[in-house]
HTML snippet that shows the backbone in 3Dmol.js (N, CA, C, O; Angstrom):
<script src="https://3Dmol.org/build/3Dmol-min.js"></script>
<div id="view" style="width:600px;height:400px;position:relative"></div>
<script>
const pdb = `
ATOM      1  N   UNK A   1      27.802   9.422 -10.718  1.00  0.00           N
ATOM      2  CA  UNK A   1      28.721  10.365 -11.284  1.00  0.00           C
ATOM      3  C   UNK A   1      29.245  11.315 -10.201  1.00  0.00           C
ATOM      4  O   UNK A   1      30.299  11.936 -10.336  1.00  0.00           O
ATOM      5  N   UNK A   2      28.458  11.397  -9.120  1.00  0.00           N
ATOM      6  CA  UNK A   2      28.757  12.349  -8.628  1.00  0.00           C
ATOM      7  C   UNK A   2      30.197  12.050  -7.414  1.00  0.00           C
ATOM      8  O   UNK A   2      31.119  12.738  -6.974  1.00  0.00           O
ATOM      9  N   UNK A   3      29.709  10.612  -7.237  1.00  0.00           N
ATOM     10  CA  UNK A   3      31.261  10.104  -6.301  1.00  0.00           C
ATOM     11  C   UNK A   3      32.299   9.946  -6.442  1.00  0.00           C
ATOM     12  O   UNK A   3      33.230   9.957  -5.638  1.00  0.00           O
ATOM     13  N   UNK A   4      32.235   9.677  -8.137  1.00  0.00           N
ATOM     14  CA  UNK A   4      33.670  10.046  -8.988  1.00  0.00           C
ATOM     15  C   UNK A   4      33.851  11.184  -9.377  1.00  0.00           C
ATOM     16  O   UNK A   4      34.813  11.368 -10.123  1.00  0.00           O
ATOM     17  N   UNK A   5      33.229  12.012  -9.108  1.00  0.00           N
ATOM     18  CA  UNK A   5      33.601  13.580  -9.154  1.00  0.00           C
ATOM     19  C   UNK A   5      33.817  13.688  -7.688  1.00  0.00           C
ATOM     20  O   UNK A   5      35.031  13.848  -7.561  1.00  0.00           O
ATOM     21  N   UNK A   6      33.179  13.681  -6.356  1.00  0.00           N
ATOM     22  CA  UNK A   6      34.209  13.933  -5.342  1.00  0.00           C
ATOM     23  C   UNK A   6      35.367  12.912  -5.519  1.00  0.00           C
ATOM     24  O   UNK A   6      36.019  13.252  -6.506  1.00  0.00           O
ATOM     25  N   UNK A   7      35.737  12.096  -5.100  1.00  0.00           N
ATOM     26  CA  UNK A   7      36.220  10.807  -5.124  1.00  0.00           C
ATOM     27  C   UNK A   7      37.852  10.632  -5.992  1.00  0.00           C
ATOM     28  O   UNK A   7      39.018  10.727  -5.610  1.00  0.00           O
ATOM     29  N   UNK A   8      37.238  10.352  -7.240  1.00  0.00           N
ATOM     30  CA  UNK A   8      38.521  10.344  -8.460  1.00  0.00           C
ATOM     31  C   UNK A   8      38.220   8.665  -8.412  1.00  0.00           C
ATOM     32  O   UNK A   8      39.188   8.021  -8.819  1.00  0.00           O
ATOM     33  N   UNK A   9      37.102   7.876  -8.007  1.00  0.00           N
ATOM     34  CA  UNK A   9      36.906   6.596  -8.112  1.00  0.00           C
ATOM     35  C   UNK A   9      35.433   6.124  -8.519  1.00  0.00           C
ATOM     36  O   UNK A   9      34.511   6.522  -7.807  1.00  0.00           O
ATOM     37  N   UNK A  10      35.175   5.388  -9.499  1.00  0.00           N
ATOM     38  CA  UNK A  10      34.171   4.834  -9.076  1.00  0.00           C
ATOM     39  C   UNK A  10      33.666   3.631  -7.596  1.00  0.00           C
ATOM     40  O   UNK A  10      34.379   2.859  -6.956  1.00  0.00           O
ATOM     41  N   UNK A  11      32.129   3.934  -7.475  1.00  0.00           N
ATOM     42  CA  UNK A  11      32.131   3.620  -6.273  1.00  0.00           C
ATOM     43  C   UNK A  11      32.116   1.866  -6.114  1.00  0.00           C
ATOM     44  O   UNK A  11      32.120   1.331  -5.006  1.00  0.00           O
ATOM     45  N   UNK A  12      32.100   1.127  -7.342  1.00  0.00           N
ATOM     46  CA  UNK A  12      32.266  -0.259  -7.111  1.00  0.00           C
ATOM     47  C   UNK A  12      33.082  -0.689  -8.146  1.00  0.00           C
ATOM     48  O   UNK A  12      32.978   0.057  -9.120  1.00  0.00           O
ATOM     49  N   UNK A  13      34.006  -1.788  -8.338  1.00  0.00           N
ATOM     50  CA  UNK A  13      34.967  -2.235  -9.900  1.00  0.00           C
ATOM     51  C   UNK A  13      34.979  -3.319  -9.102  1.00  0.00           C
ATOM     52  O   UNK A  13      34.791  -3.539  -7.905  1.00  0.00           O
ATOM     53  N   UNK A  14      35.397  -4.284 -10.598  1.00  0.00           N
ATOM     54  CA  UNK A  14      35.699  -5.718 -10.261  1.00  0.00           C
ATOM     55  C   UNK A  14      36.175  -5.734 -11.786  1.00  0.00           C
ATOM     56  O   UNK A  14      35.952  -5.060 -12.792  1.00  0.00           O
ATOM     57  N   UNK A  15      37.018  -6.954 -11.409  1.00  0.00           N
ATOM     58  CA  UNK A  15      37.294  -6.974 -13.044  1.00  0.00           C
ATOM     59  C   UNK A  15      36.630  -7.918 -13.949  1.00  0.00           C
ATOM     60  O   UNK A  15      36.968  -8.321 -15.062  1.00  0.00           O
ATOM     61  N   UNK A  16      35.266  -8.269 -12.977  1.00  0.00           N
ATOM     62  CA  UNK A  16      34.386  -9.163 -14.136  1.00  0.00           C
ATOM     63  C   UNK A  16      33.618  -8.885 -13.872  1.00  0.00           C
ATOM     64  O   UNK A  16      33.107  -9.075 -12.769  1.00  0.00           O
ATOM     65  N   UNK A  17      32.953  -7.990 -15.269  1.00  0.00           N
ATOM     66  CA  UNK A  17      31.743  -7.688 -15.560  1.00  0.00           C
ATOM     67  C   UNK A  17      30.148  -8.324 -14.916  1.00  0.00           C
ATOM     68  O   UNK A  17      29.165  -7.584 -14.907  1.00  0.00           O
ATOM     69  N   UNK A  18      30.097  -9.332 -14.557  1.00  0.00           N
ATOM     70  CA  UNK A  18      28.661  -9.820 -14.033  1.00  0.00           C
ATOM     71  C   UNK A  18      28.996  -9.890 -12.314  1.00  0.00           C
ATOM     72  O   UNK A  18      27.935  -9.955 -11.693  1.00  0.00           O
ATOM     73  N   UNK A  19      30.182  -9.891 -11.437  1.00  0.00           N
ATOM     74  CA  UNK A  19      30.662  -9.596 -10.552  1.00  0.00           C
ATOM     75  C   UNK A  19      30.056  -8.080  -9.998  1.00  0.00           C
ATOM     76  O   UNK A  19      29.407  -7.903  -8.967  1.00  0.00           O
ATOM     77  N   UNK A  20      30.563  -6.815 -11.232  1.00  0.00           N
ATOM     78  CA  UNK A  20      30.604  -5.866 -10.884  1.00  0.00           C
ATOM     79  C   UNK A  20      29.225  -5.557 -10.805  1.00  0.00           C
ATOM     80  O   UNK A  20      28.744  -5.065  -9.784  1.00  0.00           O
ATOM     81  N   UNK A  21      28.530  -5.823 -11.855  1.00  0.00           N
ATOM     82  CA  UNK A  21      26.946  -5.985 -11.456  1.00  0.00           C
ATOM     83  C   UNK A  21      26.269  -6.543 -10.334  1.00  0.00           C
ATOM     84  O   UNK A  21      25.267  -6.001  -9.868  1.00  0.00           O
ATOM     85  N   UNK A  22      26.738  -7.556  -9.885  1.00  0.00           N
ATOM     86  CA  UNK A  22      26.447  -7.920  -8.509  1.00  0.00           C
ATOM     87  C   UNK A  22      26.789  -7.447  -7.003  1.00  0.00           C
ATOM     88  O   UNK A  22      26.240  -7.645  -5.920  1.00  0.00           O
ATOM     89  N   UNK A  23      28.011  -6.689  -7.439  1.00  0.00           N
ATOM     90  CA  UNK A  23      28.538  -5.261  -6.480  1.00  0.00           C
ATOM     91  C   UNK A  23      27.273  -4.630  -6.161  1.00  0.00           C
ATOM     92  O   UNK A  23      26.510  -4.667  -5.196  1.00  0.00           O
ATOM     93  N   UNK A  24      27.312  -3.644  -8.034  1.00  0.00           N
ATOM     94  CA  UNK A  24      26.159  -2.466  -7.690  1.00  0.00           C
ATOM     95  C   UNK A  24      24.705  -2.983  -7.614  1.00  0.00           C
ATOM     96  O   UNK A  24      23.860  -2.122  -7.368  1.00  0.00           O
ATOM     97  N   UNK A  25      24.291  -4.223  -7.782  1.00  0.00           N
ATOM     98  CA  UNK A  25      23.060  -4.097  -7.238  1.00  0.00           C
ATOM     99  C   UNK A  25      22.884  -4.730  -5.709  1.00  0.00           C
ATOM    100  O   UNK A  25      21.750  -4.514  -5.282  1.00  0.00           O
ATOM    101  N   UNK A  26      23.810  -5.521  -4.702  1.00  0.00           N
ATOM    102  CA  UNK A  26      23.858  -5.758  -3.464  1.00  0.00           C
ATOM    103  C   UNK A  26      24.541  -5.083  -2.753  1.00  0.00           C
ATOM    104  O   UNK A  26      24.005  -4.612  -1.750  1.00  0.00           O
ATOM    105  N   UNK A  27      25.994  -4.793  -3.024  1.00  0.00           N
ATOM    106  CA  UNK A  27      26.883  -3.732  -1.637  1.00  0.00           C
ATOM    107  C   UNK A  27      26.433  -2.581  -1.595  1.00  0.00           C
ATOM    108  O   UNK A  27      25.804  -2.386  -2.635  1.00  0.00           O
ATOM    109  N   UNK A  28      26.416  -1.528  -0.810  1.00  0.00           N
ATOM    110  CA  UNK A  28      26.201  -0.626   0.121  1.00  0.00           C
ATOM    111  C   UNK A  28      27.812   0.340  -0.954  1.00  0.00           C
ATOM    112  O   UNK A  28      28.994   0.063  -1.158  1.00  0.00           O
ATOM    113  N   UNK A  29      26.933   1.413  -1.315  1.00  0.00           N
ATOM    114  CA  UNK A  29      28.642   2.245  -1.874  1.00  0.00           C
ATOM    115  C   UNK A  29      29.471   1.995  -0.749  1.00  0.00           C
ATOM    116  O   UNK A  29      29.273   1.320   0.261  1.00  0.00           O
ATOM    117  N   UNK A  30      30.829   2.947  -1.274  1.00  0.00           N
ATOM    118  CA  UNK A  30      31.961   2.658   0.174  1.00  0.00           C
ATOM    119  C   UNK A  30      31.425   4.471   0.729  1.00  0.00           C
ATOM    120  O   UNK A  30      30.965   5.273  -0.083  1.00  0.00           O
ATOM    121  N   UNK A  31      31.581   4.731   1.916  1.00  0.00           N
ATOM    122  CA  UNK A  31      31.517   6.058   2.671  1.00  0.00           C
ATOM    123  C   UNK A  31      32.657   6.790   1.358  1.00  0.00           C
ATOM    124  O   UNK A  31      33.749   6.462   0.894  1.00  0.00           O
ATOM    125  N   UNK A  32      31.751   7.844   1.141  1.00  0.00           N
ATOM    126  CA  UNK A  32      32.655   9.035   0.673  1.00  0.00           C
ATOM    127  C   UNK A  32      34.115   9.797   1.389  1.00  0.00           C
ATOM    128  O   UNK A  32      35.081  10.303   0.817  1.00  0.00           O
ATOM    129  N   UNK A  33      33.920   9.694   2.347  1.00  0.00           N
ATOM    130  CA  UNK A  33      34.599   9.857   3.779  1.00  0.00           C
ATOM    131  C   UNK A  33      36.172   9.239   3.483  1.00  0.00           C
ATOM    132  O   UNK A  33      37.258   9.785   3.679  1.00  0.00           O
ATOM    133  N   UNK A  34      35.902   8.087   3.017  1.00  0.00           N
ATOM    134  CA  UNK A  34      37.217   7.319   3.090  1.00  0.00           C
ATOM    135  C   UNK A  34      38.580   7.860   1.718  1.00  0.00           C
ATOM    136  O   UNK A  34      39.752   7.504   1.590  1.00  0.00           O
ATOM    137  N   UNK A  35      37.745   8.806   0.924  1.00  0.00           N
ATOM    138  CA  UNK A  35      38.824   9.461  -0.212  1.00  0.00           C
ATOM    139  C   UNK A  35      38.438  11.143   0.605  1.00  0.00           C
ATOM    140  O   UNK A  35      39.279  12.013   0.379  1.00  0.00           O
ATOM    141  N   UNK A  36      37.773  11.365   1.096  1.00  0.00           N
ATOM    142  CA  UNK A  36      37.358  12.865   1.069  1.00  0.00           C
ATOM    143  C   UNK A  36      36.503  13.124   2.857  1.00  0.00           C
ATOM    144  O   UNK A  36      35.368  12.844   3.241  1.00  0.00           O
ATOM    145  N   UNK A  37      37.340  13.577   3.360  1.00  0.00           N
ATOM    146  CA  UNK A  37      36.814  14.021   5.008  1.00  0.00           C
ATOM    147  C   UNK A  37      36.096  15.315   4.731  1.00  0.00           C
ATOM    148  O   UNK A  37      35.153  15.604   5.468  1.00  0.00           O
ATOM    149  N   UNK A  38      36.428  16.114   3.769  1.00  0.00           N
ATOM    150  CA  UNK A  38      35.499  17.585   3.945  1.00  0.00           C
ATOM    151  C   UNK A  38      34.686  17.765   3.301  1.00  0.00           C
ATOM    152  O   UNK A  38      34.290  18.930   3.267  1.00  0.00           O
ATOM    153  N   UNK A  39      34.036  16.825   2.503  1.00  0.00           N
ATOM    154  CA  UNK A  39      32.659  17.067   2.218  1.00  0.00           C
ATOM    155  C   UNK A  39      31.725  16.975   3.404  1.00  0.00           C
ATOM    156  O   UNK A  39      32.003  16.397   4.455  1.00  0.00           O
ATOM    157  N   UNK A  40      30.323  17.747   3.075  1.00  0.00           N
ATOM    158  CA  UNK A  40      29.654  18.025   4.203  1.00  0.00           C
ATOM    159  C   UNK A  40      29.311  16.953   4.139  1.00  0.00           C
ATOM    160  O   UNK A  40      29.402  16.103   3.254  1.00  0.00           O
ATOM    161  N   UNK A  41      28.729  16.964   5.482  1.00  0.00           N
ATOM    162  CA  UNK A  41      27.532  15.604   5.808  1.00  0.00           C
ATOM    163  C   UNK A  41      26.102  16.022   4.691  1.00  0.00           C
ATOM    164  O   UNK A  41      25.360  15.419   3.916  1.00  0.00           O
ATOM    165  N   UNK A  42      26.208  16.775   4.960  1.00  0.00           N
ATOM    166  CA  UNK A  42      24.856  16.992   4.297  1.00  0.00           C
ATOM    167  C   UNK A  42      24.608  16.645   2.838  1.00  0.00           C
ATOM    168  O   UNK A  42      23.541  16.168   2.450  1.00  0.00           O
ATOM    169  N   UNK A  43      25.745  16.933   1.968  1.00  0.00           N
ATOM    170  CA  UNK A  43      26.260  16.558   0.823  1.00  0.00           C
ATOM    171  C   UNK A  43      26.095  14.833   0.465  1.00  0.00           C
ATOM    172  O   UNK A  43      25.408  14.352  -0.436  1.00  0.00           O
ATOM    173  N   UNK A  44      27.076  13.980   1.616  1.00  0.00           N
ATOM    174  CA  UNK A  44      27.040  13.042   1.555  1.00  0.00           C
ATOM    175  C   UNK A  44      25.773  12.238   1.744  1.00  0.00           C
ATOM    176  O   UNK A  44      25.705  11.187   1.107  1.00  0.00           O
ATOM    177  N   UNK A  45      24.985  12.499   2.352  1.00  0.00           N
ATOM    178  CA  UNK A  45      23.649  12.153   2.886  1.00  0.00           C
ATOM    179  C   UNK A  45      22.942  11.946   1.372  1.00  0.00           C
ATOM    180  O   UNK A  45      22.265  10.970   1.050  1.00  0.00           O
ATOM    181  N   UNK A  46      23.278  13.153   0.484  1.00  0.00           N
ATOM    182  CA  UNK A  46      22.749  13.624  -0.678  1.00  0.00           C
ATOM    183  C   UNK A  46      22.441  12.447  -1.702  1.00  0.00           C
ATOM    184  O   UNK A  46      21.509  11.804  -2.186  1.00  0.00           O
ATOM    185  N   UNK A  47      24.421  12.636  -1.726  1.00  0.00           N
ATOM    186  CA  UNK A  47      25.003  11.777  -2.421  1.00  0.00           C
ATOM    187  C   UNK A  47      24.480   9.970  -2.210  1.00  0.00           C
ATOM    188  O   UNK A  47      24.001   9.263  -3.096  1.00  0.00           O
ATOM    189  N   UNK A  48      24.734   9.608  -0.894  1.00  0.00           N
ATOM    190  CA  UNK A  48      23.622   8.272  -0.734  1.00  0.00           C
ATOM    191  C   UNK A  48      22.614   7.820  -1.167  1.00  0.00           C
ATOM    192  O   UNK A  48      22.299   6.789  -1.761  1.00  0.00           O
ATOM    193  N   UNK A  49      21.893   9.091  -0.657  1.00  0.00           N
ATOM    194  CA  UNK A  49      20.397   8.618  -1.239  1.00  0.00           C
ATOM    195  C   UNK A  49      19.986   8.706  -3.013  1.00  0.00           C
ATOM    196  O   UNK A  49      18.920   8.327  -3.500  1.00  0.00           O
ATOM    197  N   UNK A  50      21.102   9.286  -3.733  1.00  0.00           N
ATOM    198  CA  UNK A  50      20.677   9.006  -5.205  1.00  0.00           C
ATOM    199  C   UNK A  50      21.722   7.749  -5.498  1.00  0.00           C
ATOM    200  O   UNK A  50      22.074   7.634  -6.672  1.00  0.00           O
ATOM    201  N   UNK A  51      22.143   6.990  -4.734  1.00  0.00           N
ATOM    202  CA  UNK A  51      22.792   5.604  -4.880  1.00  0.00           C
ATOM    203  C   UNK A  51      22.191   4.849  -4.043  1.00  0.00           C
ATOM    204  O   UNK A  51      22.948   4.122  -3.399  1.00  0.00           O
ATOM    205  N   UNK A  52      21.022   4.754  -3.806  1.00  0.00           N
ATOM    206  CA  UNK A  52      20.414   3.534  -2.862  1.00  0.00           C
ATOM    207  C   UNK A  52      19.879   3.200  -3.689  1.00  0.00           C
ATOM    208  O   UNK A  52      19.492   3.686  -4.752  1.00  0.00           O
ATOM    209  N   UNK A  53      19.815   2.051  -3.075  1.00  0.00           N
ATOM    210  CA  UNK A  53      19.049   0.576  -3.850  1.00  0.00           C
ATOM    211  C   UNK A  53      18.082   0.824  -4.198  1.00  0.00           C
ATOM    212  O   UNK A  53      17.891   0.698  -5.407  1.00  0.00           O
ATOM    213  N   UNK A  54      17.102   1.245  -3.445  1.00  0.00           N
ATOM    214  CA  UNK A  54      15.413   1.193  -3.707  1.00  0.00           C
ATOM    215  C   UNK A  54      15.119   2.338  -4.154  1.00  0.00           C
ATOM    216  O   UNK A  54      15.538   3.284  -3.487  1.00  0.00           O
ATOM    217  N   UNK A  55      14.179   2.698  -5.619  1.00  0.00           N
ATOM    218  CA  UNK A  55      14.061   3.579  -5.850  1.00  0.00           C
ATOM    219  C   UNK A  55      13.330   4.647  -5.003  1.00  0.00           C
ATOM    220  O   UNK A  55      13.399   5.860  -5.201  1.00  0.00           O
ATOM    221  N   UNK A  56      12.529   3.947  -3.906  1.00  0.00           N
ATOM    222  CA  UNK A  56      11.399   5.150  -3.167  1.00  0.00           C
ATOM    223  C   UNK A  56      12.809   5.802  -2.205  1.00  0.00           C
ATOM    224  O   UNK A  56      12.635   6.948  -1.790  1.00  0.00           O
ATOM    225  N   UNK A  57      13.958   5.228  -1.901  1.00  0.00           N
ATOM    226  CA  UNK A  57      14.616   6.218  -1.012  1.00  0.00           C
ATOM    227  C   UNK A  57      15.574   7.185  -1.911  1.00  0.00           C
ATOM    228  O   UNK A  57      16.445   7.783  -1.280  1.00  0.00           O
ATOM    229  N   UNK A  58      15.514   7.375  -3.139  1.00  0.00           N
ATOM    230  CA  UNK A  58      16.271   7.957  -4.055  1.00  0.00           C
ATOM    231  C   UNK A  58      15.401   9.252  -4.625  1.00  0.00           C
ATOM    232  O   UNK A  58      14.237   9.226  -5.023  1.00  0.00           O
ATOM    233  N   UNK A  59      16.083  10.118  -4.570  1.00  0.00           N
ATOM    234  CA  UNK A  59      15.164  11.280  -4.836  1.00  0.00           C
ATOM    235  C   UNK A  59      14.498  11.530  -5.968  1.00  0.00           C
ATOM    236  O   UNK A  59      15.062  11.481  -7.061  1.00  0.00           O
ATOM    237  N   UNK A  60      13.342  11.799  -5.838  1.00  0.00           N
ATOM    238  CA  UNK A  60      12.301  11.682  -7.203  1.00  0.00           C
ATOM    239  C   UNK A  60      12.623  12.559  -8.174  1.00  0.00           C
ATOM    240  O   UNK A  60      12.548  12.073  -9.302  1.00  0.00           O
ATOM    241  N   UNK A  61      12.930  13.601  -8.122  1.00  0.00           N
ATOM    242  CA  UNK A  61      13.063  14.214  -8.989  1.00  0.00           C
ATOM    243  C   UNK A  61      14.149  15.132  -9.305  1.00  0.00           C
ATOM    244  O   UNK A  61      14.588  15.667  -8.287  1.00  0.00           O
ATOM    245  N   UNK A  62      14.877  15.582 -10.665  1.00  0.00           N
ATOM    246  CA  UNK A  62      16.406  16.483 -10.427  1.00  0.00           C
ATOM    247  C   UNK A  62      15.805  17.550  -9.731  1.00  0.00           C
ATOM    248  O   UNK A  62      16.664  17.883  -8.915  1.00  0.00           O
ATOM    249  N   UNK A  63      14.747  18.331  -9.573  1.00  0.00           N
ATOM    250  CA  UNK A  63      14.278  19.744  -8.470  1.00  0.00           C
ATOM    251  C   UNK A  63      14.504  19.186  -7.445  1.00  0.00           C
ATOM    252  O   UNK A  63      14.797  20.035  -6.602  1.00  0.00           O
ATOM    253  N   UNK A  64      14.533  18.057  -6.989  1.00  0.00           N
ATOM    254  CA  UNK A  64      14.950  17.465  -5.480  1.00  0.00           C
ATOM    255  C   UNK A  64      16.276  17.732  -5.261  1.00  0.00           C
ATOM    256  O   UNK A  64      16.777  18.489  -4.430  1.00  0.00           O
ATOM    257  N   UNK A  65      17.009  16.748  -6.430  1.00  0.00           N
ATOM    258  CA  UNK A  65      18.570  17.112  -6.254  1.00  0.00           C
ATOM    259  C   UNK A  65      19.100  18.645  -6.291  1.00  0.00           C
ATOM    260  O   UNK A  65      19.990  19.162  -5.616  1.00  0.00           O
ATOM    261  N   UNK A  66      18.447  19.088  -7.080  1.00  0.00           N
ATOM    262  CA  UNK A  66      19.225  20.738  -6.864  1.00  0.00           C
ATOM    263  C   UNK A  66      18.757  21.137  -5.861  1.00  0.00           C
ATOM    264  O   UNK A  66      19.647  21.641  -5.176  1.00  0.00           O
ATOM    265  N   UNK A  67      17.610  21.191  -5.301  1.00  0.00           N
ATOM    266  CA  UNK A  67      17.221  22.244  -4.260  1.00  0.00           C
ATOM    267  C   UNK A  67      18.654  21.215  -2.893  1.00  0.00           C
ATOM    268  O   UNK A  67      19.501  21.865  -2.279  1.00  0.00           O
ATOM    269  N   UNK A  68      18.541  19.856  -2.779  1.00  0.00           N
ATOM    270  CA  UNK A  68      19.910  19.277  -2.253  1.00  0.00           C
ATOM    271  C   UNK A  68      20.752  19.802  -2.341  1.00  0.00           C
ATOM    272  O   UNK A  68      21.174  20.190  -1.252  1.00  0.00           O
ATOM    273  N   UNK A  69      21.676  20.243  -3.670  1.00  0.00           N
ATOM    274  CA  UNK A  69      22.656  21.023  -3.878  1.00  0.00           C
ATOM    275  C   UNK A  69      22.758  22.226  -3.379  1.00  0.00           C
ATOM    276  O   UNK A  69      23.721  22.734  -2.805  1.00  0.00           O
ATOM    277  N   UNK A  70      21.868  22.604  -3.586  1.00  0.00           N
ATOM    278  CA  UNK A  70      21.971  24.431  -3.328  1.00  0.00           C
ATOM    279  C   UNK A  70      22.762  24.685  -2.242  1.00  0.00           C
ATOM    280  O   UNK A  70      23.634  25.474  -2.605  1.00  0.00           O
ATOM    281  N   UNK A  71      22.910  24.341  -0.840  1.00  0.00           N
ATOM    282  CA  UNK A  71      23.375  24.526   0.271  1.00  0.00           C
ATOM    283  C   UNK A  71      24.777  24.789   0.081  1.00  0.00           C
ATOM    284  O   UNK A  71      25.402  25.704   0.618  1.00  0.00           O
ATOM    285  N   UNK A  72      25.432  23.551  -1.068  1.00  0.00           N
ATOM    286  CA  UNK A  72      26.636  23.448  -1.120  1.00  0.00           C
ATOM    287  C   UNK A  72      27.243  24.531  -2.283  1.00  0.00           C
ATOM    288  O   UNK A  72      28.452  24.709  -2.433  1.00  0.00           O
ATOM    289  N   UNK A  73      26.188  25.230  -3.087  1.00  0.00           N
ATOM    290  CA  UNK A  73      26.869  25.791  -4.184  1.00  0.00           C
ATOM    291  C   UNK A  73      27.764  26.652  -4.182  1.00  0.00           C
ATOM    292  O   UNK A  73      28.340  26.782  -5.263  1.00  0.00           O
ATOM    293  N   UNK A  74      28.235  27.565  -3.009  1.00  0.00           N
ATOM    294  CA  UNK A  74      29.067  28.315  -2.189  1.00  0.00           C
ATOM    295  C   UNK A  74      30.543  28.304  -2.185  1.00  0.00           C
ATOM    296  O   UNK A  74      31.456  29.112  -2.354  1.00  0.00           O
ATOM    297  N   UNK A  75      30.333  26.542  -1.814  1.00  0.00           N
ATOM    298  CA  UNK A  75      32.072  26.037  -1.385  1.00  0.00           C
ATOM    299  C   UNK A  75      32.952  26.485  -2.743  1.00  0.00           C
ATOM    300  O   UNK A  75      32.615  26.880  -3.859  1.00  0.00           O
ATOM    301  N   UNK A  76      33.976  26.285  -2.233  1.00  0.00           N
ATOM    302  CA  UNK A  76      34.664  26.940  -3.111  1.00  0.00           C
ATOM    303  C   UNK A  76      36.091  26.579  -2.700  1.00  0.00           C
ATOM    304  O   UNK A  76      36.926  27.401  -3.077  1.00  0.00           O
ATOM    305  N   UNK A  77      36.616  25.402  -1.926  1.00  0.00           N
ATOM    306  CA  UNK A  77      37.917  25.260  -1.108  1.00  0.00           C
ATOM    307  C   UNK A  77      38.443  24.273  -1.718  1.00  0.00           C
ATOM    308  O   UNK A  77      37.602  23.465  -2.111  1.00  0.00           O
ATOM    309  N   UNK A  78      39.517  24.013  -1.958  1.00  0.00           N
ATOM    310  CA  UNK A  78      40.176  22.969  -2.851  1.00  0.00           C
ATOM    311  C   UNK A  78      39.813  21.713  -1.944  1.00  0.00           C
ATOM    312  O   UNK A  78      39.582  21.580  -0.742  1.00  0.00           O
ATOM    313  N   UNK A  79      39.864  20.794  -3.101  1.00  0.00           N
ATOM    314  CA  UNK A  79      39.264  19.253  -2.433  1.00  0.00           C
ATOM    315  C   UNK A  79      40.416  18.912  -0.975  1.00  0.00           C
ATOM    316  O   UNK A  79      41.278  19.751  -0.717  1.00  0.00           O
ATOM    317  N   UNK A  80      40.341  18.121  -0.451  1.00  0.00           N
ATOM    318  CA  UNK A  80      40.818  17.476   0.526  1.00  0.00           C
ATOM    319  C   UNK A  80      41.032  15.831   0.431  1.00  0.00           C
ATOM    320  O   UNK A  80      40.303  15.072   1.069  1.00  0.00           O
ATOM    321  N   UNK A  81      42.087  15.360  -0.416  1.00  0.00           N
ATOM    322  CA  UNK A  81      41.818  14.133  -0.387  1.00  0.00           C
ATOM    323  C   UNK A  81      42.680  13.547   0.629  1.00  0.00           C
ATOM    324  O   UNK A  81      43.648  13.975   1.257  1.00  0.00           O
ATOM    325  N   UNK A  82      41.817  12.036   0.600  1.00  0.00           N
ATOM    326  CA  UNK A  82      42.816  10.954   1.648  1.00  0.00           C
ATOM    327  C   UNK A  82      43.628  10.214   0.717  1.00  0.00           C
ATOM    328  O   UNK A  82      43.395   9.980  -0.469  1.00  0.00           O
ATOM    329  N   UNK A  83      44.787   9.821   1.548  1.00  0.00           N
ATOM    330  CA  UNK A  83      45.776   8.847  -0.091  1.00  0.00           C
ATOM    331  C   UNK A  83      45.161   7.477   0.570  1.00  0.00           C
ATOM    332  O   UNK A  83      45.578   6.898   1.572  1.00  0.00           O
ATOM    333  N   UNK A  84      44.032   7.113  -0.285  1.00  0.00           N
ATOM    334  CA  UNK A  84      43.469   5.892   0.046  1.00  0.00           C
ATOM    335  C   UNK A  84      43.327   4.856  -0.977  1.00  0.00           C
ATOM    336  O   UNK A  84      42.865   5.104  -2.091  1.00  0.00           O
ATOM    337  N   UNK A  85      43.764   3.574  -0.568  1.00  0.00           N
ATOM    338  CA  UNK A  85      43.378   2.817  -2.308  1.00  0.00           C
ATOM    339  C   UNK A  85      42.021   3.172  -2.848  1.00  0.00           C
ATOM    340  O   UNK A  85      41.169   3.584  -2.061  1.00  0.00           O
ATOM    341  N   UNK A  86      41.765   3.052  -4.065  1.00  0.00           N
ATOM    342  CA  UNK A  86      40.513   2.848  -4.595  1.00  0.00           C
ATOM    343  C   UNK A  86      39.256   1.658  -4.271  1.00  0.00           C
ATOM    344  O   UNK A  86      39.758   0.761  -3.594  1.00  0.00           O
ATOM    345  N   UNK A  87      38.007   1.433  -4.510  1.00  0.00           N
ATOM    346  CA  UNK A  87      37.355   0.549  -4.184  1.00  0.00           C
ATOM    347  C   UNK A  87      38.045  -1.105  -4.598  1.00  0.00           C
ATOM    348  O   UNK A  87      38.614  -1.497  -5.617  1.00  0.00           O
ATOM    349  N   UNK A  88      37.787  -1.616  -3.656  1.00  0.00           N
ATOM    350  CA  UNK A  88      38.550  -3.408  -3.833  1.00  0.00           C
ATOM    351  C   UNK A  88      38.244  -3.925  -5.101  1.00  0.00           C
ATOM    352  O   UNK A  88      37.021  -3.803  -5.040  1.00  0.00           O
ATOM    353  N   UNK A  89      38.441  -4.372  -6.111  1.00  0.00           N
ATOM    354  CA  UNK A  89      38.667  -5.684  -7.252  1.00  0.00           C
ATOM    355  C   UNK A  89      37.793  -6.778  -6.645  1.00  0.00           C
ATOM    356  O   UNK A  89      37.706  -7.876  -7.195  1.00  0.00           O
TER     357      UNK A  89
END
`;
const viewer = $3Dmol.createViewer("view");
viewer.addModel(pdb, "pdb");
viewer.setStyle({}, {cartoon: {color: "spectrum"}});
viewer.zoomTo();
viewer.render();
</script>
């Protein structure tokens, strides 16, 4: 949820359903980077690791993710997007 909230995309589509499943459980998301240059690194780092594959590199718990967040709760600058297509079909 959170990459389509930076983003304005989800991070994998196909237009067949057992395809798209095979997206999200083998490809690698796409870099956040490629719709959005000013999110922090740190953010993005964030953002990765509650979309990795394996659950031990995904953060255990939402007190993980917020205390993650916190750094960023500040910003306050209008998004920055790239005019980039959306993830490939």
């Amino acid at each position: 949820m959170g990459f389509r909230m930076l983003t304005g995309h989800h991070p994998f589509d196909d237009d067949s359903y057992p395809m798209l499943v095979v997206k999200i459980c083998t490809e690698p998301p796409p870099p956040i980077a490629t719709w959005r240059r000013d999110v922090p690194p740190g953010l993005t780092r964030l953002l990765d690791r509650m979309m990795a594959k394996s659950p031990g590199a995904r953060p255990a718990t939402m007190r993980e993710v917020e205390e993650g967040m916190r750094p960023f709760a500040a910003i306050d600058a209008a998004p920055v997007l790239v005019d980039a297509p959306p993830p490939s079909r």
